[in-house]
Biopython code that builds the backbone (N, CA, C, O; Angstrom):
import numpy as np
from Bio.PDB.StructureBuilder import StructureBuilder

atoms = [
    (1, "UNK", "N", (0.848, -1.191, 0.000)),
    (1, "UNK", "CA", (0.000, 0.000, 0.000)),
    (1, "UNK", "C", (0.887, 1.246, 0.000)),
    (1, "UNK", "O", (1.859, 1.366, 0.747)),
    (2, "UNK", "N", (0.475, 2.200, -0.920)),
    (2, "UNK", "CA", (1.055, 3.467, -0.776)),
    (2, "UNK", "C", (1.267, 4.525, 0.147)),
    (2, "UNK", "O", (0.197, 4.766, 0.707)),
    (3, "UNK", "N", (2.094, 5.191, 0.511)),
    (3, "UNK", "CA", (2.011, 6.093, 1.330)),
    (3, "UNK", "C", (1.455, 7.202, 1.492)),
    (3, "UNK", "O", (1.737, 7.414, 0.313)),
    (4, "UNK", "N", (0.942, 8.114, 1.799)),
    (4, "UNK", "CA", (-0.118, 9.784, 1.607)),
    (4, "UNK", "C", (0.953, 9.927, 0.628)),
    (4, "UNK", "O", (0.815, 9.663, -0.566)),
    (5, "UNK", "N", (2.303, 10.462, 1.311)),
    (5, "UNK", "CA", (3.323, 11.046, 0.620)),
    (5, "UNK", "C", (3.397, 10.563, -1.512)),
    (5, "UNK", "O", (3.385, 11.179, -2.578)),
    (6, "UNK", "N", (3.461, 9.281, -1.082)),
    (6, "UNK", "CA", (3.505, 8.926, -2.096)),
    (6, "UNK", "C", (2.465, 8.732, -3.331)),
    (6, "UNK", "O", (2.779, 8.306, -4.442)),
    (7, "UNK", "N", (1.240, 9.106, -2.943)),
    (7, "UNK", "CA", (-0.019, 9.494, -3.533)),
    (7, "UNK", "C", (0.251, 10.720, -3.846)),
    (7, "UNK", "O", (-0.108, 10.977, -4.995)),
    (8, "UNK", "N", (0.951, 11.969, -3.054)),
    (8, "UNK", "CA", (1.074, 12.827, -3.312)),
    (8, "UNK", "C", (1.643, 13.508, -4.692)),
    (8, "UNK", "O", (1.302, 14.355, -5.518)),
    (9, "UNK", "N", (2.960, 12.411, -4.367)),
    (9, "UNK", "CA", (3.606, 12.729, -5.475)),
    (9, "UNK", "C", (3.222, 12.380, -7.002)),
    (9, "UNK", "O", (3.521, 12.914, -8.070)),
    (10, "UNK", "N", (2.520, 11.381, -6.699)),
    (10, "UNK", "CA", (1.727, 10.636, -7.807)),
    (10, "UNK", "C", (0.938, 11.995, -8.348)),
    (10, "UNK", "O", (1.143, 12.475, -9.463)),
    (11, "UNK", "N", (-0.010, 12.546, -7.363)),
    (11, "UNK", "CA", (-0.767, 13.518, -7.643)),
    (11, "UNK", "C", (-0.343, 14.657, -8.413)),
    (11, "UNK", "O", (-1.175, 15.140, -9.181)),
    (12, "UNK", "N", (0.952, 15.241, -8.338)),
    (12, "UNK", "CA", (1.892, 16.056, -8.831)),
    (12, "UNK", "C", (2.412, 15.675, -9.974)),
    (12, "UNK", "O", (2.617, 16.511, -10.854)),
    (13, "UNK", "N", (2.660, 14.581, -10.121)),
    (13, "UNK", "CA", (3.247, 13.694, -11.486)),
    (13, "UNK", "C", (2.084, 13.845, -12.770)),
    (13, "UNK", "O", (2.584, 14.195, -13.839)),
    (14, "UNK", "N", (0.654, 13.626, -12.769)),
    (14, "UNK", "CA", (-0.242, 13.847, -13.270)),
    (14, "UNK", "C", (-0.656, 14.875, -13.403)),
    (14, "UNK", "O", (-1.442, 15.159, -14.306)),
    (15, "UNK", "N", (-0.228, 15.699, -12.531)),
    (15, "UNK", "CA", (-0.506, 17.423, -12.925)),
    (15, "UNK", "C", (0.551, 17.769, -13.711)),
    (15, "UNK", "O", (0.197, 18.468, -14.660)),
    (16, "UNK", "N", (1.796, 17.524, -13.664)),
    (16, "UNK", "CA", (2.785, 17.732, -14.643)),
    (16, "UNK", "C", (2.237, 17.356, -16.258)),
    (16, "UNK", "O", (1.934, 18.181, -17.119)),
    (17, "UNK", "N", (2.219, 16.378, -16.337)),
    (17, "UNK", "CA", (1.625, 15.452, -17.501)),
    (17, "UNK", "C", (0.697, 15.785, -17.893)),
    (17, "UNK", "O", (0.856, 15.918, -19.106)),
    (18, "UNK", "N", (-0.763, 16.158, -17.478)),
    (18, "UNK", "CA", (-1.979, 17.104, -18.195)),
    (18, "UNK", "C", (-0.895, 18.472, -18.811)),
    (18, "UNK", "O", (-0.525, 18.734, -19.956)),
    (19, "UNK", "N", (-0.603, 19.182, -17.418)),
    (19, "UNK", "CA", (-0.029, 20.198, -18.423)),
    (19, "UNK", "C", (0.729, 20.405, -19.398)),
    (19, "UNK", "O", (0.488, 21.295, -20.215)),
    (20, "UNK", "N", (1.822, 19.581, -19.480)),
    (20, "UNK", "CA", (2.932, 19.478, -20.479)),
    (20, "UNK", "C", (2.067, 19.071, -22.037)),
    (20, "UNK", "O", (2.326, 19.400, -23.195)),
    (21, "UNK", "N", (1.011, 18.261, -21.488)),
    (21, "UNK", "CA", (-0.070, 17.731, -22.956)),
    (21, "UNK", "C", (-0.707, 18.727, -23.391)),
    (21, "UNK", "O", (-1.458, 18.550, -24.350)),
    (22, "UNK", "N", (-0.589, 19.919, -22.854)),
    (22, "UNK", "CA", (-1.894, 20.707, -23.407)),
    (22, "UNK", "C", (-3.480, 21.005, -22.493)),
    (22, "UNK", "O", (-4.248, 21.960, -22.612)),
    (23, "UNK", "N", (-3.563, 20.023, -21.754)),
    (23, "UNK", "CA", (-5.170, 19.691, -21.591)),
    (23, "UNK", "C", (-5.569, 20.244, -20.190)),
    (23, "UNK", "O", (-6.627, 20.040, -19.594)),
    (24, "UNK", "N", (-4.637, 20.892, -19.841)),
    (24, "UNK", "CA", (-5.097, 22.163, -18.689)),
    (24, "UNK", "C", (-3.726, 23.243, -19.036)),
    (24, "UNK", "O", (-2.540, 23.027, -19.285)),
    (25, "UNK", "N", (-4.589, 24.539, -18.906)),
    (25, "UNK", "CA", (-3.664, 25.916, -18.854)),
    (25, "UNK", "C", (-4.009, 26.332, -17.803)),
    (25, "UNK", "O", (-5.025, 25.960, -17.216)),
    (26, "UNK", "N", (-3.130, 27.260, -17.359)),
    (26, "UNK", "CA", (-2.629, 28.184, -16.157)),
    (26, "UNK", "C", (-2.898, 27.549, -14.974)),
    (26, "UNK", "O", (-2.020, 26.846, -14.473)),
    (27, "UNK", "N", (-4.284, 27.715, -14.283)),
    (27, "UNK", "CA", (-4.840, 26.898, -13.203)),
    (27, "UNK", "C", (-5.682, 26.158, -13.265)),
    (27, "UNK", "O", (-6.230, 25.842, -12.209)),
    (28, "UNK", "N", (-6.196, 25.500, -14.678)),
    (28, "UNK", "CA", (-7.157, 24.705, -14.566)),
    (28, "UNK", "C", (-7.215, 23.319, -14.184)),
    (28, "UNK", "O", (-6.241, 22.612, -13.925)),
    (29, "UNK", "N", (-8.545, 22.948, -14.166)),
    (29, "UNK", "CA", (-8.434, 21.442, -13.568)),
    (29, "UNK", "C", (-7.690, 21.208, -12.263)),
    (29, "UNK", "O", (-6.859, 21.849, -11.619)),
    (30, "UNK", "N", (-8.444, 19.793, -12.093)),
    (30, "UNK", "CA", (-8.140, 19.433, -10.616)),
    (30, "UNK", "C", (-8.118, 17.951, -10.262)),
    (30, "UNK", "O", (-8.996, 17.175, -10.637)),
    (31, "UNK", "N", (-7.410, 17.714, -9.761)),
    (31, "UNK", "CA", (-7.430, 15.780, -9.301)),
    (31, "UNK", "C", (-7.612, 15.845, -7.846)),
    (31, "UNK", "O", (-7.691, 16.834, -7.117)),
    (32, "UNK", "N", (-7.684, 14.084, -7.457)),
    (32, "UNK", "CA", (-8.128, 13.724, -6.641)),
    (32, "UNK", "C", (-7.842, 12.421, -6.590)),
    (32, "UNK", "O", (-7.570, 11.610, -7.475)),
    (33, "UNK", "N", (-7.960, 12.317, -5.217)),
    (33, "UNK", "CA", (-7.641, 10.922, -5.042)),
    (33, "UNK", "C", (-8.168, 10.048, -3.476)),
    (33, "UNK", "O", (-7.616, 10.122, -2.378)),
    (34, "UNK", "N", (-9.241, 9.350, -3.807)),
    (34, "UNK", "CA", (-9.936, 9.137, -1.961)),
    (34, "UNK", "C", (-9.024, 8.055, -1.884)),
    (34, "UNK", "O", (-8.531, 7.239, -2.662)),
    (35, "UNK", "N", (-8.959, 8.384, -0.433)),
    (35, "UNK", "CA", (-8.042, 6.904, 0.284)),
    (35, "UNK", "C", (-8.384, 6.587, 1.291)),
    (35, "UNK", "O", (-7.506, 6.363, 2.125)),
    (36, "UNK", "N", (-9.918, 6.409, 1.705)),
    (36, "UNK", "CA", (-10.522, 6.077, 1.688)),
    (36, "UNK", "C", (-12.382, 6.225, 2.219)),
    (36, "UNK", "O", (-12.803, 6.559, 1.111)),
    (37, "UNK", "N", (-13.349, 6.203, 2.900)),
    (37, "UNK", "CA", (-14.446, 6.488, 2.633)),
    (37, "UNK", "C", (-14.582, 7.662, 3.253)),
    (37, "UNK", "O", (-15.603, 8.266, 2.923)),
    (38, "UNK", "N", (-13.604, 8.423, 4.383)),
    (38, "UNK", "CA", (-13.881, 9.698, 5.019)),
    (38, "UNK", "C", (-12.905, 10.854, 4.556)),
    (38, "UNK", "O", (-13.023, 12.031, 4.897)),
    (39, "UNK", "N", (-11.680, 10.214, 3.522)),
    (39, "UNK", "CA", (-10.439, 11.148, 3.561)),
    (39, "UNK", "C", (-10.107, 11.012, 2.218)),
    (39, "UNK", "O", (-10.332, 9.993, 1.566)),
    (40, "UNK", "N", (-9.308, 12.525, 1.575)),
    (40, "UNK", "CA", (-9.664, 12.523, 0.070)),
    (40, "UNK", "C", (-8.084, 13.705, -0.329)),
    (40, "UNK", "O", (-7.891, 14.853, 0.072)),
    (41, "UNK", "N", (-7.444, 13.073, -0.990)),
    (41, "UNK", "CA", (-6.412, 14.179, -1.419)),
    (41, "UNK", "C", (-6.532, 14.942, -2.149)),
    (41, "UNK", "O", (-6.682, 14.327, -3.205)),
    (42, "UNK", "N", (-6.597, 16.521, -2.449)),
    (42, "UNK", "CA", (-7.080, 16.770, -3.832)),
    (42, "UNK", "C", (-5.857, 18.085, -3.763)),
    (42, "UNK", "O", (-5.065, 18.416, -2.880)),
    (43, "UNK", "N", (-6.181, 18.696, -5.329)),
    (43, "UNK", "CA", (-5.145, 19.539, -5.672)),
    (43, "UNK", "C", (-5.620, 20.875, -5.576)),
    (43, "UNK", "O", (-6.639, 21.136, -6.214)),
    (44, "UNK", "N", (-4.992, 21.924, -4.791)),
    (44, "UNK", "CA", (-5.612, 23.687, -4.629)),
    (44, "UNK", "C", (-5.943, 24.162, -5.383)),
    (44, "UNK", "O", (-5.822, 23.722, -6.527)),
    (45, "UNK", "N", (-6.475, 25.201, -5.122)),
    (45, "UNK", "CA", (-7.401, 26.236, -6.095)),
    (45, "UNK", "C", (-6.276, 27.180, -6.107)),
    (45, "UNK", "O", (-5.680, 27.366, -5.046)),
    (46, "UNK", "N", (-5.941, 27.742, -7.069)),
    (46, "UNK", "CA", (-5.472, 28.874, -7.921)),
    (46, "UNK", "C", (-4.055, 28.476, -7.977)),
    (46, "UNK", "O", (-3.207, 29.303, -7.644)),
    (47, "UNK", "N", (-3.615, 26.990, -8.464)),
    (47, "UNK", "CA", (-1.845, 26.930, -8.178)),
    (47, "UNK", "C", (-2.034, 25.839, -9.739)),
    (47, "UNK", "O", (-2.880, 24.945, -9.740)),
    (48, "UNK", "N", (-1.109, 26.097, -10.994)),
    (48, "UNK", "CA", (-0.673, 25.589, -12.437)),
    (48, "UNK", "C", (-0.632, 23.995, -11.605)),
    (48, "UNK", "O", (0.016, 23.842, -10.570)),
    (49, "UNK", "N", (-1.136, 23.293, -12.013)),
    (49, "UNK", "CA", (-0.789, 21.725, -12.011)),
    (49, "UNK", "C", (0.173, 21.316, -12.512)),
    (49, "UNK", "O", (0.751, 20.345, -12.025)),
    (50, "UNK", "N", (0.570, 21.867, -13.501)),
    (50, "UNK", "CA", (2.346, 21.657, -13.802)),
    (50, "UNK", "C", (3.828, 21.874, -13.201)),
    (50, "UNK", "O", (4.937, 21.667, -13.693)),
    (51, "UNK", "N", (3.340, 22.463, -11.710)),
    (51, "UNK", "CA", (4.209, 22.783, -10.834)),
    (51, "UNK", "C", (3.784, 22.580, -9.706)),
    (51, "UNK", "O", (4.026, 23.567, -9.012)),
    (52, "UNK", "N", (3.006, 21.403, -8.872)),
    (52, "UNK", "CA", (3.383, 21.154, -8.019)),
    (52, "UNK", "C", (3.777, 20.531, -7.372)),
    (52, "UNK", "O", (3.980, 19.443, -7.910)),
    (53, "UNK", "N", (4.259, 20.576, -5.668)),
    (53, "UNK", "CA", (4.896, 19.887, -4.791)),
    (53, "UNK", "C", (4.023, 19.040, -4.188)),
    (53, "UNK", "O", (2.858, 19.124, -4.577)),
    (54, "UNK", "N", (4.284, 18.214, -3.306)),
    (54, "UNK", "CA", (3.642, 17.160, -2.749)),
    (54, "UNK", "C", (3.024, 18.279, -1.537)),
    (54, "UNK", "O", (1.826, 18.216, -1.261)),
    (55, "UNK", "N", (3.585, 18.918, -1.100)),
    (55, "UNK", "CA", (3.214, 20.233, 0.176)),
    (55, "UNK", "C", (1.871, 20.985, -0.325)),
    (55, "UNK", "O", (1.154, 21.469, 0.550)),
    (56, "UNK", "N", (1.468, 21.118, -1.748)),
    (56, "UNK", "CA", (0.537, 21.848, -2.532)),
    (56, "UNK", "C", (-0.987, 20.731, -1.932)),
    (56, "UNK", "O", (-2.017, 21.170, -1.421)),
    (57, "UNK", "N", (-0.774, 19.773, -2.114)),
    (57, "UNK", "CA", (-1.722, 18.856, -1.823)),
    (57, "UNK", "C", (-2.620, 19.247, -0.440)),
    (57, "UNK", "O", (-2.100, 19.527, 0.640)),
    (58, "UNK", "N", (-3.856, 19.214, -0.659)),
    (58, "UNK", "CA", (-4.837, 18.986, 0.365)),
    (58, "UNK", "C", (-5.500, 17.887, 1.046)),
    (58, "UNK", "O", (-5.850, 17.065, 0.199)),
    (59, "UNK", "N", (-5.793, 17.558, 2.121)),
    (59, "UNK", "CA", (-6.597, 16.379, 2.655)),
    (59, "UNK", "C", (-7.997, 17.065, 2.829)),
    (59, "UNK", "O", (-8.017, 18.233, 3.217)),
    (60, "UNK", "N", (-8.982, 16.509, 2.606)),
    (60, "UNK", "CA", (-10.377, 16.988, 2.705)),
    (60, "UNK", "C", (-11.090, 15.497, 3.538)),
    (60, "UNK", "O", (-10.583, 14.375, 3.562)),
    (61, "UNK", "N", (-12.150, 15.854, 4.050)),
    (61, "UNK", "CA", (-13.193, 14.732, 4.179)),
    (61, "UNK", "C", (-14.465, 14.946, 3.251)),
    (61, "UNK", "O", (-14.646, 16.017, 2.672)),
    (62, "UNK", "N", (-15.337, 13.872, 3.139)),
    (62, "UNK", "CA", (-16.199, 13.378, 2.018)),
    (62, "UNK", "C", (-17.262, 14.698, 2.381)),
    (62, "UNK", "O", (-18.280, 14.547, 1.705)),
    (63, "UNK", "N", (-17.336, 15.810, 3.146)),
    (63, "UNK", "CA", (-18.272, 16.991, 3.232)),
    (63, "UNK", "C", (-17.311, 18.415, 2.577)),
    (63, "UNK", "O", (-17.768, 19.556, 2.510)),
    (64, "UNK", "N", (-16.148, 18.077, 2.214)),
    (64, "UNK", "CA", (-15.379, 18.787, 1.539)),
    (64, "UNK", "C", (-14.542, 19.812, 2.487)),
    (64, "UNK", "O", (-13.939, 20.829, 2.142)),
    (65, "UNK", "N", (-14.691, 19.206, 3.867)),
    (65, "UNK", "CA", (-13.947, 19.729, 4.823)),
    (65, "UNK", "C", (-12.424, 19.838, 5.254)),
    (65, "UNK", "O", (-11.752, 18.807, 5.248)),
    (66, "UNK", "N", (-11.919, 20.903, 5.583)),
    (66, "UNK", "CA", (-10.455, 20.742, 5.123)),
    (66, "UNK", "C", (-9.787, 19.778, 6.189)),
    (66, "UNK", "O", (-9.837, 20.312, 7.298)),
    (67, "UNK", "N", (-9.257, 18.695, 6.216)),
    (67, "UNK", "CA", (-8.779, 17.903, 7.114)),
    (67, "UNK", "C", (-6.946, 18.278, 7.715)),
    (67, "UNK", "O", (-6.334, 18.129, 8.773)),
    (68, "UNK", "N", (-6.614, 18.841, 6.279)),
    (68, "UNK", "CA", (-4.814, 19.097, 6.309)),
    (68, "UNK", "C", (-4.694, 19.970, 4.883)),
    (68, "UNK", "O", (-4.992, 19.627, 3.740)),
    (69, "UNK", "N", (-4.164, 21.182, 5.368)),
    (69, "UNK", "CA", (-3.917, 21.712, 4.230)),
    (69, "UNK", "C", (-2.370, 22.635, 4.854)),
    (69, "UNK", "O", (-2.301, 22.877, 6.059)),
    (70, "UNK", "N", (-1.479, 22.979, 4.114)),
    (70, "UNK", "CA", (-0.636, 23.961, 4.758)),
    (70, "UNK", "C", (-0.950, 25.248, 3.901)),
    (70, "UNK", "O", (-1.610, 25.482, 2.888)),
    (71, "UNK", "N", (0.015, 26.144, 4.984)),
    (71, "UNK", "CA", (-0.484, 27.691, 4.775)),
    (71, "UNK", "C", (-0.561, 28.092, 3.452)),
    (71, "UNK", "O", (0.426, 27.926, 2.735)),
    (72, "UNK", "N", (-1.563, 28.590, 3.013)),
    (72, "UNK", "CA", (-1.564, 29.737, 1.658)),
    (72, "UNK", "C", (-2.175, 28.393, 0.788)),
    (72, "UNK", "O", (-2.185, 28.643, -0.417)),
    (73, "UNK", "N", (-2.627, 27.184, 1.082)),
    (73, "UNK", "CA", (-3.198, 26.683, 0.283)),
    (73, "UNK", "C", (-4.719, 26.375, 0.696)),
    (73, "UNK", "O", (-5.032, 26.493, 1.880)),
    (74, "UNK", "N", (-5.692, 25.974, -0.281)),
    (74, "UNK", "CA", (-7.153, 25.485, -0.155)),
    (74, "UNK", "C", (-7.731, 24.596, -0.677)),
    (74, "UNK", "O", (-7.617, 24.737, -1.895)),
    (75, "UNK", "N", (-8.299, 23.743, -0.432)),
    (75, "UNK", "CA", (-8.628, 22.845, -2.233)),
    (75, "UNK", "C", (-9.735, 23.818, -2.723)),
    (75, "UNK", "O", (-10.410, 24.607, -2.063)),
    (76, "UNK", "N", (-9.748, 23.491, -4.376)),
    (76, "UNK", "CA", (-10.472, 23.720, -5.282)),
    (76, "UNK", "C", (-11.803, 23.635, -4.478)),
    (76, "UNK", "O", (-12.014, 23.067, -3.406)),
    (77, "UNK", "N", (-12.743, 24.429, -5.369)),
    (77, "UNK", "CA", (-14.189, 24.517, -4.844)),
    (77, "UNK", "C", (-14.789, 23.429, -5.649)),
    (77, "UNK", "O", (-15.904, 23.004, -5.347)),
    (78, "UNK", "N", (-14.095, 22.925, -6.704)),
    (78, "UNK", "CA", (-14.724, 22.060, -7.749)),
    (78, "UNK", "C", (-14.614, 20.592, -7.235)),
    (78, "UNK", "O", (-15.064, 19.712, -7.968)),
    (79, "UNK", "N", (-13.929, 20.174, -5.767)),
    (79, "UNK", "CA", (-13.799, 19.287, -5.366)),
    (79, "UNK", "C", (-15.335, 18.520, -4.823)),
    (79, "UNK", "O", (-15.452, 17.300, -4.712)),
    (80, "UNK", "N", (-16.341, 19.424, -4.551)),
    (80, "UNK", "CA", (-17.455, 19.220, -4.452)),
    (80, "UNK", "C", (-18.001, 18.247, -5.654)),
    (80, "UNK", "O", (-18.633, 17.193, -5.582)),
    (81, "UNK", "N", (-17.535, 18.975, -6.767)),
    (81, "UNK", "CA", (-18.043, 18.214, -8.185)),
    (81, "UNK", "C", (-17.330, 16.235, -7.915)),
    (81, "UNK", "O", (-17.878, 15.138, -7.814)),
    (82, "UNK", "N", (-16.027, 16.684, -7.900)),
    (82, "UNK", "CA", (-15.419, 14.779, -7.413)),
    (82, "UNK", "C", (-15.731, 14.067, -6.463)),
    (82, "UNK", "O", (-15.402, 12.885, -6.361)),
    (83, "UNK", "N", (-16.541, 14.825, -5.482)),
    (83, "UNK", "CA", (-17.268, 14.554, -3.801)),
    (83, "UNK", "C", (-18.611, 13.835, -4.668)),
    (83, "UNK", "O", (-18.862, 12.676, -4.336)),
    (84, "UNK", "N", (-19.187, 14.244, -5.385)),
    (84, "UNK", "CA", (-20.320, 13.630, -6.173)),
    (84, "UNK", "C", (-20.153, 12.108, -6.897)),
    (84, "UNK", "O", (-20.879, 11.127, -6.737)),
    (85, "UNK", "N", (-19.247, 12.213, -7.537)),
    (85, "UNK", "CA", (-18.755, 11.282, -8.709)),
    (85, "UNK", "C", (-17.893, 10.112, -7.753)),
    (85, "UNK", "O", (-17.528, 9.072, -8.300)),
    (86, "UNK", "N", (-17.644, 10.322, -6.524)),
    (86, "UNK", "CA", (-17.079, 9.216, -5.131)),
    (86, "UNK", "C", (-18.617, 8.870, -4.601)),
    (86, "UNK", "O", (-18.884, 7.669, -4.574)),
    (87, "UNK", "N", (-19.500, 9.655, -4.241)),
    (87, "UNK", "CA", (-20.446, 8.941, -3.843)),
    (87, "UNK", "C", (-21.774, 8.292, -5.047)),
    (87, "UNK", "O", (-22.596, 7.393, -4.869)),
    (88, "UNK", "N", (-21.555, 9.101, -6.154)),
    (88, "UNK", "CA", (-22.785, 8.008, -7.458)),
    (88, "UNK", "C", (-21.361, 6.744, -7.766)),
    (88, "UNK", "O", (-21.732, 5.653, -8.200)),
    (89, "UNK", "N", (-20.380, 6.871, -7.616)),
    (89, "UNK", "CA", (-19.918, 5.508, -8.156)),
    (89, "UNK", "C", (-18.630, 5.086, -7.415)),
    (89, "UNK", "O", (-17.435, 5.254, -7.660)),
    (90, "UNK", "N", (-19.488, 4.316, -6.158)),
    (90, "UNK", "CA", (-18.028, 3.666, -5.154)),
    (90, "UNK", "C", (-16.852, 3.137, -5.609)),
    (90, "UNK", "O", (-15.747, 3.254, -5.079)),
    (91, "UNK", "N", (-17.221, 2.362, -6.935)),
    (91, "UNK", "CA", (-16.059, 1.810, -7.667)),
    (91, "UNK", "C", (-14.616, 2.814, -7.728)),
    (91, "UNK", "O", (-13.637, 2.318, -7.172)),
    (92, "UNK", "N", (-14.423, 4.244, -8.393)),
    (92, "UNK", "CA", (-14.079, 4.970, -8.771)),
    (92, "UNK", "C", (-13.204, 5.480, -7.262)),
    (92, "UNK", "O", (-13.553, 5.739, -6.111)),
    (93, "UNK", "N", (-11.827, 5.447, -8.054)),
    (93, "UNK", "CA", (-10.701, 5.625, -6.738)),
    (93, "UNK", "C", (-10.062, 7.116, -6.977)),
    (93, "UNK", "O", (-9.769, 7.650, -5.908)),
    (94, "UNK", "N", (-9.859, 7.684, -7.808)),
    (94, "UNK", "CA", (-9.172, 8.896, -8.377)),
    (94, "UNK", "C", (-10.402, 9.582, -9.634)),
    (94, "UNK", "O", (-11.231, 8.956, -10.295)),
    (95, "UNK", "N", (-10.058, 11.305, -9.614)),
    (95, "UNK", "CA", (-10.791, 11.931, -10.406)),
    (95, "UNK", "C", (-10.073, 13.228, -10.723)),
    (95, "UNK", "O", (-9.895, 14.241, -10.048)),
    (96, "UNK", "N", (-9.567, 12.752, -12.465)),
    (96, "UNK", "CA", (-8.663, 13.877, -13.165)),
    (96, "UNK", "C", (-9.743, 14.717, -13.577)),
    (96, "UNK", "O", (-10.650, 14.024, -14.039)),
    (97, "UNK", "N", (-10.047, 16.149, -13.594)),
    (97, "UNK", "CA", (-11.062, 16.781, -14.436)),
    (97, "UNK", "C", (-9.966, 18.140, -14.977)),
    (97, "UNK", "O", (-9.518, 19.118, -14.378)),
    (98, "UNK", "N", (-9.846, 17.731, -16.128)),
    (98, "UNK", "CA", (-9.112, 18.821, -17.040)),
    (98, "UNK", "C", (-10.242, 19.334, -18.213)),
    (98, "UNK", "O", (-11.446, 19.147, -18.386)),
    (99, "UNK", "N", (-9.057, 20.164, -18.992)),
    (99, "UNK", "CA", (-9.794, 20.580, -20.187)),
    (99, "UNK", "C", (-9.136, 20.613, -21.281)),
    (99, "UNK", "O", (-8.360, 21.529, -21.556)),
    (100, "UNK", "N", (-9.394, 19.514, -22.111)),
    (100, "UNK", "CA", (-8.354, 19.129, -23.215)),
    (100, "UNK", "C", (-9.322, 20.496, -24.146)),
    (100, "UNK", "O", (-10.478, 20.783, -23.833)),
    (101, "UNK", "N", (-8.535, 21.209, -25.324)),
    (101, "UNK", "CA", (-8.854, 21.605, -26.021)),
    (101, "UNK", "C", (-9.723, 21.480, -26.866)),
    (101, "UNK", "O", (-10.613, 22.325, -26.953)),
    (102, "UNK", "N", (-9.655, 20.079, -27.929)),
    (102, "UNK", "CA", (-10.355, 19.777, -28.757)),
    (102, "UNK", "C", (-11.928, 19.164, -28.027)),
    (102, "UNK", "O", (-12.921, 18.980, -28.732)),
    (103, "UNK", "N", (-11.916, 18.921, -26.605)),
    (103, "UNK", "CA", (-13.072, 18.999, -25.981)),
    (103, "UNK", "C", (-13.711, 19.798, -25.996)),
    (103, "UNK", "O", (-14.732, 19.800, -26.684)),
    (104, "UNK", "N", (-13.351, 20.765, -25.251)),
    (104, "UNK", "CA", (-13.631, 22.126, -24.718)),
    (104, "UNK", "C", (-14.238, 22.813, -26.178)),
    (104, "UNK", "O", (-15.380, 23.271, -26.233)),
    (105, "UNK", "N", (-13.637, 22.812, -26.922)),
    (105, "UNK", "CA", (-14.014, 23.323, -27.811)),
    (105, "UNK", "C", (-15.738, 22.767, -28.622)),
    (105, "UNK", "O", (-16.500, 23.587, -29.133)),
    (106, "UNK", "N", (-16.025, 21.277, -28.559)),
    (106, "UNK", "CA", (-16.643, 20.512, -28.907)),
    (106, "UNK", "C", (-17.802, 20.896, -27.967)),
    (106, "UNK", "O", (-18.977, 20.880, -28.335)),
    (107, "UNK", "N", (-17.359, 21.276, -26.613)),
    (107, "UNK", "CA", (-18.546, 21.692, -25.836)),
    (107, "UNK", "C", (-18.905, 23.301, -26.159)),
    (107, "UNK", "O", (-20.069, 23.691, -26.248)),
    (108, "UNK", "N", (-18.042, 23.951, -26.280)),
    (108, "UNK", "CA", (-18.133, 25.302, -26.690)),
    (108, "UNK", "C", (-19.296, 25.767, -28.058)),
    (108, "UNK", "O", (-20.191, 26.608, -27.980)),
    (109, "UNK", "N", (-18.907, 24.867, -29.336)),
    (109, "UNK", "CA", (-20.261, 24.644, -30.099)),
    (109, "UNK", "C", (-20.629, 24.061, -30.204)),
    (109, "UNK", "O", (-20.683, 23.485, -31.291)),
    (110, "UNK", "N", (-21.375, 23.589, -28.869)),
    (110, "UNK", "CA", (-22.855, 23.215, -28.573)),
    (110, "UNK", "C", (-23.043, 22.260, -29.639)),
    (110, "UNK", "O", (-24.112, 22.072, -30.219)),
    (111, "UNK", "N", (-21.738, 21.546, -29.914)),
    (111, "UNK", "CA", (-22.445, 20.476, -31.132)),
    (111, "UNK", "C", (-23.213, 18.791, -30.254)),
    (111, "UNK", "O", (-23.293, 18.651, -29.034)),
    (112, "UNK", "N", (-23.536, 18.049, -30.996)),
    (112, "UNK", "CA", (-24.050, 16.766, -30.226)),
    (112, "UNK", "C", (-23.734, 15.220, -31.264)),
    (112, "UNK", "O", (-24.064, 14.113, -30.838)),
]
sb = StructureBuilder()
sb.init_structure("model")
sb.init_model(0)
sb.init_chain("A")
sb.init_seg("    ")
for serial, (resi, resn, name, xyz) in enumerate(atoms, 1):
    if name == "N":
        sb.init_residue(resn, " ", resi, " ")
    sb.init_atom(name, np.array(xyz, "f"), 0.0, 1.0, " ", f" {name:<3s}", serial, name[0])
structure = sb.get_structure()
């Protein structure tokens, strides 16, 4: 079994990797990761996913409550949205929500 730490870094590794792809700019998007039914790692609000540290990381509980965060950080408000998608589908262990371009765009005109 993995360590927080090492989830962490995991968590950071995947924020590197969306960004370097394109499929989040500046501060967008947000991951996550429950470990398990009361405690939830997720990534801050207003910090590039392509740069962070394992220290950037937040602990929340399943009411989106801050459990561990250090100074000057918060999680995302959108963590509410992955608080949803943990309780409609228990299966589901981690939740990347980026914005690839050629998506974004696809949602942008409203095509179907």
């Amino acid at each position: 079994m993995k360590t927080e730490r090492e989830i962490k870094e995991e968590i950071c590794e995947i924020g590197k990797r969306i960004y370097a792809r394109g499929m989040v700019a500046s501060n967008d998007g947000n991951i996550s990761v429950k470990l398990n039914e009361h405690e939830y790692l997720c990534t801050p609000t207003g910090v590039s996913k392509g740069f962070m540290t394992p220290e950037y990381i937040c602990k929340v509980d399943e009411h989106c409550n801050v459990l561990e965060a250090n100074e000057g950080f918060k999680p995302s408000s959108e963590v509410k949205m992955h608080m949803r998608v943990y309780r409609e589908r228990p299966d589901v262990k981690s939740v990347v929500h980026a914005h690839p371009m050629y998506a974004t765009a696809f949602a942008i005109a409203g095509s179907r």
